[in-house]
Every structure is written in C-alpha cells, then in structure tokens.
py3Dmol code that shows the C-alpha trace and the ligand (Angstrom):
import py3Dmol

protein = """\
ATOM      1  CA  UNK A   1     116.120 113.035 106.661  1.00  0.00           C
ATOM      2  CA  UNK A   2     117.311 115.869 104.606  1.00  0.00           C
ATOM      3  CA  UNK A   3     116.307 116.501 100.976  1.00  0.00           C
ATOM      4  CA  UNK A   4     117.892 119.152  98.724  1.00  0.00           C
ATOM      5  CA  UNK A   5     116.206 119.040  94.991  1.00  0.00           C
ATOM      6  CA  UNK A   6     119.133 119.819  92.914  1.00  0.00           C
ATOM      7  CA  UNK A   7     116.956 120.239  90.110  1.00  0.00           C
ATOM      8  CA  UNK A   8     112.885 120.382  89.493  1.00  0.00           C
ATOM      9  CA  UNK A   9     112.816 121.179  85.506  1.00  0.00           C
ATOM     10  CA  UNK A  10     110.941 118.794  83.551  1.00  0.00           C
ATOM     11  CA  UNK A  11     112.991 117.478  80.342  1.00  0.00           C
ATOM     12  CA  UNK A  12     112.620 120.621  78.563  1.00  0.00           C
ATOM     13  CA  UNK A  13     115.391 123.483  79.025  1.00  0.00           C
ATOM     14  CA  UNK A  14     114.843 125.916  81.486  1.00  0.00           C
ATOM     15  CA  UNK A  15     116.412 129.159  82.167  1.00  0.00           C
ATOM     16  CA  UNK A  16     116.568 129.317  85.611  1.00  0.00           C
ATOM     17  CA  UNK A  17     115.988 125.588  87.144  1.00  0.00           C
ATOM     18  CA  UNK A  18     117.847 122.504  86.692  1.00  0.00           C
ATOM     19  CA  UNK A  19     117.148 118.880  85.629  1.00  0.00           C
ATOM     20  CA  UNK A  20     116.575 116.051  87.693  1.00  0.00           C
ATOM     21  CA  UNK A  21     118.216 115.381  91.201  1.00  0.00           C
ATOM     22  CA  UNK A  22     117.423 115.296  94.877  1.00  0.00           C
ATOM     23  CA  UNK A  23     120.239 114.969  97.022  1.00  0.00           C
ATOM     24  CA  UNK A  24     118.694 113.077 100.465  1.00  0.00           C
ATOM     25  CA  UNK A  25     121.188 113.173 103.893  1.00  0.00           C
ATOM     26  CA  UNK A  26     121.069 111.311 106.642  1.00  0.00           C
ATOM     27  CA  UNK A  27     123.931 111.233 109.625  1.00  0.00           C
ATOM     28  CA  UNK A  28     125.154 107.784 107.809  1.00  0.00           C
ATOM     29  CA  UNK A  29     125.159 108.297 104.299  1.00  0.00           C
ATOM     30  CA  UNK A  30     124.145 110.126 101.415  1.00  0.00           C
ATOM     31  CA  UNK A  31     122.279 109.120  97.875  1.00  0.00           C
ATOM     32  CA  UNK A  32     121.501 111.174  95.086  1.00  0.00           C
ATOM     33  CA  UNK A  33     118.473 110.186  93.071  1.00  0.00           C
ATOM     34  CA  UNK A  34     119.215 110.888  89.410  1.00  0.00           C
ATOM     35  CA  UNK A  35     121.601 113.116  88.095  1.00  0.00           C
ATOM     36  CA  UNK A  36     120.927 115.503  85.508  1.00  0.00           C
ATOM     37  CA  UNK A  37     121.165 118.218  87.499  1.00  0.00           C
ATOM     38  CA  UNK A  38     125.066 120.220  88.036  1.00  0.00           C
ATOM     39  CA  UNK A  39     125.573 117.467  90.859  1.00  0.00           C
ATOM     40  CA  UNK A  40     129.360 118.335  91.100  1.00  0.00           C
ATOM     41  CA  UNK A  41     129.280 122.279  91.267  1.00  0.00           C
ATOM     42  CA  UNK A  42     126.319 122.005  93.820  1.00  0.00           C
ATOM     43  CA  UNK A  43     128.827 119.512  96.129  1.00  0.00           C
ATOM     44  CA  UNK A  44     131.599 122.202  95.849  1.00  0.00           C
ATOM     45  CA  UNK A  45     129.262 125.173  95.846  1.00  0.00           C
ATOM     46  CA  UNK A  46     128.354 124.140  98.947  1.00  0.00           C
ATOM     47  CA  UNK A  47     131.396 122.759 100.547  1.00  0.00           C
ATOM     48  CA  UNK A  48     130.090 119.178 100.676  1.00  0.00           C
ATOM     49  CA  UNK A  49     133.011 116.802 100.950  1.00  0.00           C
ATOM     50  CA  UNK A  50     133.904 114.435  97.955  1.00  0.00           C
ATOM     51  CA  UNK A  51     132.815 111.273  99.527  1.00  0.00           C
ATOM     52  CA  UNK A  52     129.140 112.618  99.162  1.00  0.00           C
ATOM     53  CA  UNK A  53     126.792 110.559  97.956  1.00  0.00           C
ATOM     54  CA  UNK A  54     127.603 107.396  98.745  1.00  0.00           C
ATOM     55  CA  UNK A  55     125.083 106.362  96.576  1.00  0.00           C
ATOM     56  CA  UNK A  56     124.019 107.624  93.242  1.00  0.00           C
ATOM     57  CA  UNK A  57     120.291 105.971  91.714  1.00  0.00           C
ATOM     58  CA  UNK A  58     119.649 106.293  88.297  1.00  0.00           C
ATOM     59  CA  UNK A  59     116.044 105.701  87.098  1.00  0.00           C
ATOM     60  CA  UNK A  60     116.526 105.664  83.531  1.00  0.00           C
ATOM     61  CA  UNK A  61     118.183 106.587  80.106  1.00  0.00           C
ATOM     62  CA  UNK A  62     116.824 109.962  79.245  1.00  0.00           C
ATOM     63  CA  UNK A  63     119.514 112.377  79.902  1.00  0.00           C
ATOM     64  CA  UNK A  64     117.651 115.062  82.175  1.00  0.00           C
ATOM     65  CA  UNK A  65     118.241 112.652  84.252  1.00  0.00           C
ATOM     66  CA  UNK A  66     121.581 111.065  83.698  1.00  0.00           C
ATOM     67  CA  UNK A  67     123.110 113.054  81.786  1.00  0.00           C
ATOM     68  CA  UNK A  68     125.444 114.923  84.426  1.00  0.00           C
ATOM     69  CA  UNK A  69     126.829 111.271  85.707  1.00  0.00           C
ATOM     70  CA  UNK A  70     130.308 111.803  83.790  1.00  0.00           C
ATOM     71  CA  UNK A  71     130.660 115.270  85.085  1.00  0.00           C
ATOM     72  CA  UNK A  72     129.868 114.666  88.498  1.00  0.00           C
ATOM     73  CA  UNK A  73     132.747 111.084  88.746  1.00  0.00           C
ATOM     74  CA  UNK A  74     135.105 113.595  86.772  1.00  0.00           C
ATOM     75  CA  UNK A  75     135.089 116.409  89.588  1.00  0.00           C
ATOM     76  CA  UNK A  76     135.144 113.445  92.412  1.00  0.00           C
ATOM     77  CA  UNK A  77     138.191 112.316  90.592  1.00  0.00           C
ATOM     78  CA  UNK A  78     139.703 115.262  91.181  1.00  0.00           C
ATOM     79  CA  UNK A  79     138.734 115.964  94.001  1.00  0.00           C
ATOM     80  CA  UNK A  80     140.808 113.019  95.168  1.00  0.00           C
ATOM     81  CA  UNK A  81     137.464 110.959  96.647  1.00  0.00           C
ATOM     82  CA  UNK A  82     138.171 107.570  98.053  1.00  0.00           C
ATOM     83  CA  UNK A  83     134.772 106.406  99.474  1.00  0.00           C
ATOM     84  CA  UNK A  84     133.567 104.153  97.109  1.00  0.00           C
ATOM     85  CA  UNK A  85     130.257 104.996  94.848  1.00  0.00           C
ATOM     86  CA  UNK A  86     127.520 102.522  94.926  1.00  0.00           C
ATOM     87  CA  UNK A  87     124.899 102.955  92.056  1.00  0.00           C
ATOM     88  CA  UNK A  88     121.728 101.566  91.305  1.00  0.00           C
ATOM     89  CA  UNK A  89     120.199 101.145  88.278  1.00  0.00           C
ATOM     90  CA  UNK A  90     118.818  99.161  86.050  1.00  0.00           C
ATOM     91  CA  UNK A  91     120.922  96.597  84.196  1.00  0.00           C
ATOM     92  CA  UNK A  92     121.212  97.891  80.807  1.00  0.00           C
ATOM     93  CA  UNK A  93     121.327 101.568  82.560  1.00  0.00           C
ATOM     94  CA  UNK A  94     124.461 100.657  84.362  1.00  0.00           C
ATOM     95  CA  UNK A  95     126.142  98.653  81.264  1.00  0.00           C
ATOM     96  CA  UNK A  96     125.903 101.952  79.402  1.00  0.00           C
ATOM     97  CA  UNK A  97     126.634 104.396  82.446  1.00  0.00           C
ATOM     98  CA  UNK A  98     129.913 101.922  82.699  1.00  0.00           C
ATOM     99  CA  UNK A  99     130.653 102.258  79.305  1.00  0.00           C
ATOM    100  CA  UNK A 100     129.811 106.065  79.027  1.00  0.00           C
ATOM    101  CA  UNK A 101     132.555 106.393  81.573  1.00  0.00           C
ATOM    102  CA  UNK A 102     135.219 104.352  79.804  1.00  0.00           C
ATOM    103  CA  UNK A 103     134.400 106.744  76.552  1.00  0.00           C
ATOM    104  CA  UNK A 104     134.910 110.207  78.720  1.00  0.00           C
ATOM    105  CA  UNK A 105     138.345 108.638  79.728  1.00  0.00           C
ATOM    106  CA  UNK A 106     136.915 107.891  83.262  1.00  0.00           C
ATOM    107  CA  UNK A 107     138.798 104.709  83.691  1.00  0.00           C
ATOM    108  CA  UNK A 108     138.800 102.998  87.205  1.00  0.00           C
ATOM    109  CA  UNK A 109     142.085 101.939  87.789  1.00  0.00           C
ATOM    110  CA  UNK A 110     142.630 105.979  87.127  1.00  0.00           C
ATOM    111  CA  UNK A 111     139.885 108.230  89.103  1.00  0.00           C
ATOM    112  CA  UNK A 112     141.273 106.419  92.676  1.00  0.00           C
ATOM    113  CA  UNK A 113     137.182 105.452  94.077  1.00  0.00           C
ATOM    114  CA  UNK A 114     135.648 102.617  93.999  1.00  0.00           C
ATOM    115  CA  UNK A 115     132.700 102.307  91.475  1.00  0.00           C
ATOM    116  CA  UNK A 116     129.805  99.440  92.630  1.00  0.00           C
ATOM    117  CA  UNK A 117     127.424  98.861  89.864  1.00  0.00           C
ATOM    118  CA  UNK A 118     124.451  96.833  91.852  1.00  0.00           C
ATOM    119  CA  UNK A 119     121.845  96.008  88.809  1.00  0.00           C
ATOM    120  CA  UNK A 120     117.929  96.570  90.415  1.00  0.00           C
ATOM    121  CA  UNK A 121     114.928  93.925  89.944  1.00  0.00           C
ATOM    122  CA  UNK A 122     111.778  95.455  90.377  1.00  0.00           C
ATOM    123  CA  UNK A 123     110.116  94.500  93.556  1.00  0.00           C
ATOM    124  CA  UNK A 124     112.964  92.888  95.270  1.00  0.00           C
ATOM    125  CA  UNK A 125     114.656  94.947  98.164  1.00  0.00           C
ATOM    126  CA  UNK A 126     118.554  95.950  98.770  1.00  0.00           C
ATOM    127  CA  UNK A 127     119.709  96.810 101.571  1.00  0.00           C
ATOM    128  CA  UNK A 128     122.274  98.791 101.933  1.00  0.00           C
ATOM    129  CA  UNK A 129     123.240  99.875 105.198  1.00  0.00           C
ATOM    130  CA  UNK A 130     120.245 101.603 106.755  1.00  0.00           C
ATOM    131  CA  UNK A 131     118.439 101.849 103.858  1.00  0.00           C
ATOM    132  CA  UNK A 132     116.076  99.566 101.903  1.00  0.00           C
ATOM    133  CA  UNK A 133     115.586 100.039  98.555  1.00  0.00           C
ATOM    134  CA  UNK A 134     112.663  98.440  96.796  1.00  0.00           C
ATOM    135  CA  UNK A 135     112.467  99.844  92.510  1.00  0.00           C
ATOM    136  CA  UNK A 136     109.267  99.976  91.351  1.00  0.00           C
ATOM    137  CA  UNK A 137     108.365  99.686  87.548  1.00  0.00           C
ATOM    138  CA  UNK A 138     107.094 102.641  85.992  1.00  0.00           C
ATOM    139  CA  UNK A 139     105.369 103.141  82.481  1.00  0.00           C
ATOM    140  CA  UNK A 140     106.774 105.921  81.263  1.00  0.00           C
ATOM    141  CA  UNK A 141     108.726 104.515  78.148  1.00  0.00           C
ATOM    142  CA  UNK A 142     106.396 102.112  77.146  1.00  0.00           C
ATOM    143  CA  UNK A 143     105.075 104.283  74.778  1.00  0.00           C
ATOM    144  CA  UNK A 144     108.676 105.008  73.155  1.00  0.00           C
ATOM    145  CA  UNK A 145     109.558 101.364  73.770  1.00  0.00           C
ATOM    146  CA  UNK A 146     106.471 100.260  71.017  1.00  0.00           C
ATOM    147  CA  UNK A 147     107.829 102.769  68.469  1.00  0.00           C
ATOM    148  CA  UNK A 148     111.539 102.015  68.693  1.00  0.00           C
ATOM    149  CA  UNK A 149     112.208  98.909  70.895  1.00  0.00           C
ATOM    150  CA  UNK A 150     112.782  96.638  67.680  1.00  0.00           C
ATOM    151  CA  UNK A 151     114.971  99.669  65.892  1.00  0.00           C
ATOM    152  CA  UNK A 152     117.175  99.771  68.911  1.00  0.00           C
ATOM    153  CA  UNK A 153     117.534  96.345  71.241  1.00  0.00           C
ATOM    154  CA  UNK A 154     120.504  98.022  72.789  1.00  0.00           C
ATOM    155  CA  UNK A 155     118.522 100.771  74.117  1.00  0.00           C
ATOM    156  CA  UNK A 156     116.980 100.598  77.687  1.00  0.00           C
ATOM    157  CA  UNK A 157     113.768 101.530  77.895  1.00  0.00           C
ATOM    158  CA  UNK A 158     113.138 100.409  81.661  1.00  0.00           C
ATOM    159  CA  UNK A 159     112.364 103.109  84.775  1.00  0.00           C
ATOM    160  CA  UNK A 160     112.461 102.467  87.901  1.00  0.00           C
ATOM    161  CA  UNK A 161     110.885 104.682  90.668  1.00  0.00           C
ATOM    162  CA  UNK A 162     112.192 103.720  94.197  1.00  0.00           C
ATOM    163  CA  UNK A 163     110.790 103.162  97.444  1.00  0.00           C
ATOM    164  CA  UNK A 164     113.334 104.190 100.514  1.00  0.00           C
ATOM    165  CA  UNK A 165     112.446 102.918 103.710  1.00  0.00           C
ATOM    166  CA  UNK A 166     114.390 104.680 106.501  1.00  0.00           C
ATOM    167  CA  UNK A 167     114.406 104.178 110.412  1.00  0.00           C
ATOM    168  CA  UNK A 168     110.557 102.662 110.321  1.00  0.00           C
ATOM    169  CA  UNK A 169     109.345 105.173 107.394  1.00  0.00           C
ATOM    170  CA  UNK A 170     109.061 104.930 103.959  1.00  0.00           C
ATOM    171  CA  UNK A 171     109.854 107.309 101.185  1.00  0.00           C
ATOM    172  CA  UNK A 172     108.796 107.695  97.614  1.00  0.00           C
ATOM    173  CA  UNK A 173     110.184 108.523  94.676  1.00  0.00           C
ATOM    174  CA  UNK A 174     108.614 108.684  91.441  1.00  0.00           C
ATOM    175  CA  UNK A 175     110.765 109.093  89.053  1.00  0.00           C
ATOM    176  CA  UNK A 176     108.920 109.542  85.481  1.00  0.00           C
ATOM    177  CA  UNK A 177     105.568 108.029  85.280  1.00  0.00           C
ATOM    178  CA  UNK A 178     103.063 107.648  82.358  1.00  0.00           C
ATOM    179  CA  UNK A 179     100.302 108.133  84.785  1.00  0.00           C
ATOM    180  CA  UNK A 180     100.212 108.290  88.633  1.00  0.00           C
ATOM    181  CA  UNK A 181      98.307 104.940  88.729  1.00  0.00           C
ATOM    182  CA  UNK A 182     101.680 103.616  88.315  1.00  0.00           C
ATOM    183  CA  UNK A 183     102.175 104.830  92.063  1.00  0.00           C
ATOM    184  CA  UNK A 184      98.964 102.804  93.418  1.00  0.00           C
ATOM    185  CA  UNK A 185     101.000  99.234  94.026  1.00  0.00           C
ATOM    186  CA  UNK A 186     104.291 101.027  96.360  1.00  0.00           C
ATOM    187  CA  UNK A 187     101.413 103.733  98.016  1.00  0.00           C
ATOM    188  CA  UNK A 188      98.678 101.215  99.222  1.00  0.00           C
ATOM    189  CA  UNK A 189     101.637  99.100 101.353  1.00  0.00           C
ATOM    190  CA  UNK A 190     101.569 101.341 104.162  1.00  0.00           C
ATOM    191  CA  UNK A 191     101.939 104.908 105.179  1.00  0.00           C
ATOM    192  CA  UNK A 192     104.417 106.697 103.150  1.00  0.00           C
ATOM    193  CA  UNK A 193     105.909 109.626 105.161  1.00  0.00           C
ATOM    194  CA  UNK A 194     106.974 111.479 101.972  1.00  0.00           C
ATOM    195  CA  UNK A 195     106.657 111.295  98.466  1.00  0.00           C
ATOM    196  CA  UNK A 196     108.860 112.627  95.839  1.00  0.00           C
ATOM    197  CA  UNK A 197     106.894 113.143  92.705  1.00  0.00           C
ATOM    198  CA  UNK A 198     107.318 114.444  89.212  1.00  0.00           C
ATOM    199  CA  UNK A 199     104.444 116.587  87.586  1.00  0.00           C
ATOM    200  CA  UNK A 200     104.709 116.821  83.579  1.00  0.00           C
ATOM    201  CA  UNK A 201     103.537 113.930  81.717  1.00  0.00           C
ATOM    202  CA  UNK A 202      99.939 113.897  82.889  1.00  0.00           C
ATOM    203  CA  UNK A 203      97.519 116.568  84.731  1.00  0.00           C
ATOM    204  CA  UNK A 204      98.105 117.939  87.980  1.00  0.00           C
ATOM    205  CA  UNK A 205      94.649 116.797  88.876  1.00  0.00           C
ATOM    206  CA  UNK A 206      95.320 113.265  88.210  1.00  0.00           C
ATOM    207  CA  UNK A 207      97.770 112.962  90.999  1.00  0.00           C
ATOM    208  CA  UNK A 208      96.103 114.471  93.450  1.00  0.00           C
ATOM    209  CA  UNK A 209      92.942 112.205  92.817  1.00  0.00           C
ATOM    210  CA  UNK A 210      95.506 108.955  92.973  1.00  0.00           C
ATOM    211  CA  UNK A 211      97.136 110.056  96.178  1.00  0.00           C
ATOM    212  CA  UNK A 212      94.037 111.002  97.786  1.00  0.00           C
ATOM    213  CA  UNK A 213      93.488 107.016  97.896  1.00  0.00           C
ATOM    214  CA  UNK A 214      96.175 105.997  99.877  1.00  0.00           C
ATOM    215  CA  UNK A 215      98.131 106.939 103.442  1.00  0.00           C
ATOM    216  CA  UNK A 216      99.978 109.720 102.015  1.00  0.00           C
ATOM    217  CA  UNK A 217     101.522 112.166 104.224  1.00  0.00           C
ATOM    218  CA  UNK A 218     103.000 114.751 101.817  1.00  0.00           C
ATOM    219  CA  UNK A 219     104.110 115.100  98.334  1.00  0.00           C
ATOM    220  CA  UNK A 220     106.938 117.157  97.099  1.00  0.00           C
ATOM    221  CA  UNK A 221     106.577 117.467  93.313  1.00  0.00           C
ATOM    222  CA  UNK A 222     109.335 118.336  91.407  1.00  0.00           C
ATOM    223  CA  UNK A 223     110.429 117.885  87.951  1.00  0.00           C
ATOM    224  CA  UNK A 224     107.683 119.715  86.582  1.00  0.00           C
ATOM    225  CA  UNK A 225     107.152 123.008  83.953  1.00  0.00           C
ATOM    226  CA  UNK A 226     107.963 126.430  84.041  1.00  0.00           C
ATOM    227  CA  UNK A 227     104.550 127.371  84.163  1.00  0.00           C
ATOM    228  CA  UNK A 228     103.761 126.221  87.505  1.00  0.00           C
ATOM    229  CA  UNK A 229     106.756 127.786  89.450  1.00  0.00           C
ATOM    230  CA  UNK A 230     104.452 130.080  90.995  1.00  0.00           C
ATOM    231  CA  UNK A 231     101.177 128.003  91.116  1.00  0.00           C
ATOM    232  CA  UNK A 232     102.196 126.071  94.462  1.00  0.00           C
ATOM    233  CA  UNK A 233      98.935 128.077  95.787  1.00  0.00           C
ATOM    234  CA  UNK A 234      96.534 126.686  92.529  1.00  0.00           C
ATOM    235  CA  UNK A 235      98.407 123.139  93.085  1.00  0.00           C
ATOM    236  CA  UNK A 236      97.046 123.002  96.687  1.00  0.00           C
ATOM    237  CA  UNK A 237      93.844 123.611  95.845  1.00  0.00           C
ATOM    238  CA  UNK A 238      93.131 121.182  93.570  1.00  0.00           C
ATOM    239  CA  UNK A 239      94.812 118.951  95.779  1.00  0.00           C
ATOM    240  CA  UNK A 240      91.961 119.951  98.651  1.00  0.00           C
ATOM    241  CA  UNK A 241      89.062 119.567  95.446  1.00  0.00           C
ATOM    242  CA  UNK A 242      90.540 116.123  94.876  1.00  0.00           C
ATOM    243  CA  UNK A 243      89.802 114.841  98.558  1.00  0.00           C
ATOM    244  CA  UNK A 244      93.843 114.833  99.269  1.00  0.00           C
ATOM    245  CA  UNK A 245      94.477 115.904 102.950  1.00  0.00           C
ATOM    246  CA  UNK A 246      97.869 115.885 103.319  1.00  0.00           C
ATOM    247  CA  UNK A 247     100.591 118.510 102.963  1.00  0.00           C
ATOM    248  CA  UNK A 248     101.110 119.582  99.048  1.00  0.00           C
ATOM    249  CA  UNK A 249     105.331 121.356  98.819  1.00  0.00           C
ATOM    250  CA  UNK A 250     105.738 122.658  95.312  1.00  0.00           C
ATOM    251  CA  UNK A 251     110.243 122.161  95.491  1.00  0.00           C
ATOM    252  CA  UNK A 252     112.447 124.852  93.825  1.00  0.00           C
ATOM    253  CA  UNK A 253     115.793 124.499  93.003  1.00  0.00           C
ATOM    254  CA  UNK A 254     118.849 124.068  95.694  1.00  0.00           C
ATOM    255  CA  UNK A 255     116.413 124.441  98.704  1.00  0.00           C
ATOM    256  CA  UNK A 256     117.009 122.137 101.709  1.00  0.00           C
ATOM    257  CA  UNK A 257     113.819 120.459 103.341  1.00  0.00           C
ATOM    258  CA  UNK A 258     113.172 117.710 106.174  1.00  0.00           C
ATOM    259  CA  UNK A 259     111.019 115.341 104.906  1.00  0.00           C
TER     260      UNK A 259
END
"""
ligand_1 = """\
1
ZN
Zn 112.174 110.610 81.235
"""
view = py3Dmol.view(width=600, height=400)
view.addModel(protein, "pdb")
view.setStyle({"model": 0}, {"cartoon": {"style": "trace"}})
view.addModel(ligand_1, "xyz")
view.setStyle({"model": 1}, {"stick": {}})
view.zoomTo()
view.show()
C-alpha cells in the first residue's frame, strides 16, 4: 500500500508544507484522508486520473483539514470525472461538506459524479470493497466543544481517527488527538503495520511512551511544526529513550512511501 502525504503542516501556515492529506493507493482503489492540502493540483501535477480517490475521509471541521474539499470536486468537475466519490465523515461533517458544496455552486445534477455521503459511528466497521474502516473517537475538540458547544449547536465538534484494515493488516490514522492515550483502545487490538500520526498538540515524548505499549510496527508522523522538519534524527531518539522499537519516518510533503 502506497502513501503520499500531501501535506504534514500542523494548523498553522507554513511556507513551504501543506495542510492535512495523505493520499493511500492500492491496485483497487484510492482514499484520501482529509483534505486541506492542494488535493486537486497534486492529482494533475502528477498526472493522476480524475477518478482518483475513490474515497475521500474527512475527520473533522477545522479547515486544515477540510478546507480544500470544494476545490478539489470543482477541478474533478472539470475534469469530466465519472467514478463516483464516496466520503466518510461524520454526520454533521458531511451535512455541512453537502451544503458547503451547494454554496460554491457545486450542484450534483451539474459536476456529472456521483457524490456518496456514508455518515461514520464510532466503533462500527464499513466495508467498502477491500477495505474496512473502523472511526475511532478522538478528544481533540472537547476542549473547544466546553467553551462553545452551547453558543453554536450547529457546529460539529466530533473527530474521528480511522482504523484501515487492508489484505490481513491494519493501518492507523490519527487524525488530531488531545493526547496519544486516545490511540491506546484501536493500538492494543492487534498489530498495527503502520500508523499515521499527527505531532502538535502534545509532546513528542508522549507518543513515543504510548506507542511503546502496544504492537506497533512504525509510525509516520505528520501534521506537525516547522520546527521539527529537520529533527527526524532527535525524534528517533527519544523514540529509542521511550522503550519504542519500531521504525520512527518523520513524512515531508509530496513524498511517496510503502507502508
Ligand atoms: Zn484540528
């Protein structure tokens, strides 16, 4: 399985690396977990036809990682695409990802694709041709939720992280956590080939000392700050202090990987 991070900024702006998005391939199909990364010039960039991905997941509101959705269905559009798009979300996600579209005159009887909204539960697998997708809650708007849930009940302040099991392996992705503890439920059910994880809203350390208690065989952080681009070296080492033994891969933009 093939993963390209689109994207491994954090939610802060950075002048050479994008926002969220890791394109995985397979021979079948194609998904693309978040998208606030330049999805669409990537595909083209690259001369990736328009039915790629197949499947877009989108973990939650904040826009480094959604916020290139409209872009990416606009250049599909018009780049004639027929395949139908599934996307997974959660509820409230899609209801405003549907309505987004409507707004930026993306209607569907007009772009000529297919778009499948399928609304995630936490904890209960889809499968979707050779993939299983389990979401796993994450904690990482809690915090925001306390302040401004009761401002704004039409705001979604759910994220979902998403295990991918593939051909008898399982992969993890994190999307935004409040801590990596949140990771300890989907890591302790059995060996987990890869894991996709973010690295800005708690210290490096404290991953490292979760993952070091389950079968992990390597993590691939993205989405993390500018001042660890070149620490991949530091990153492994506290990885070793922490007890972790398997393979730490500090991602950079646009670079392909087999994981
Ligand atoms: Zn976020």
């Amino acid at each position: 399985m093939r993963a390209i991070f689109l994207g491994t900024a954090d939610g802060h702006t950075s002048a050479r690396r994008e926002h969220s998005g890791i394109l995985i391939q397979t021979p079948e199909t194609s998904i693309l977990l978040d998208c606030g990364a330049a999805a669409a010039r990537f595909l083209l960039h690259k001369k990736i036809e328009a039915d790629v991905p197949e499947i877009l997941w989108i973990s939650h509101m904040h826009s480094d990682h959604n916020g290139q959705v409209s872009s990416l269905i606009q250049s599909l559009w018009l780049r004639t695409r027929r395949a139908p798009l599934h996307v997974f979300g959660p509820a409230e996600v899609l209801m405003a990802m549907k309505d987004w579209l409507e707004k930026c005159l993306l209607f569907p009887e007009l772009i000529g694709f297919p778009i499948h909204w399928h609304a995630i539960k936490p904890g209960k697998p889809h499968v979707h041709g050779q993939f299983t997708f389990t979401a796993f809650p994450t904690q990482h708007l809690h915090s925001l939720a306390s302040h401004f849930k009761r401002a704004y009940p039409n705001t979604c302040f759910d994220c979902y992280g998403v295990l991918l099991e593939y051909e008898g392996k399982r992969y993890v992705y994190s999307a935004d956590l409040a801590h990596p503890s949140e990771l300890a439920p989907v890591l302790k059910g059995g060996k987990v080939n890869a894991l996709l994880c973010e690295l800005t809203h708690f210290p490096e350390r404290d991953l490292f000392q979760e993952v070091a208690q389950h079968p992990v065989q390597s993590v691939w952080i993205t989405h993390y700050p500018d001042h660890l681009v070149r620490r991949e070296a530091e990153l492994k080492l506290i990885a070793r202090e922490e007890k972790y033994r398997g393979e730490v891969h500090l991602m950079h933009d646009r670079v392909a990987h087999e994981i």
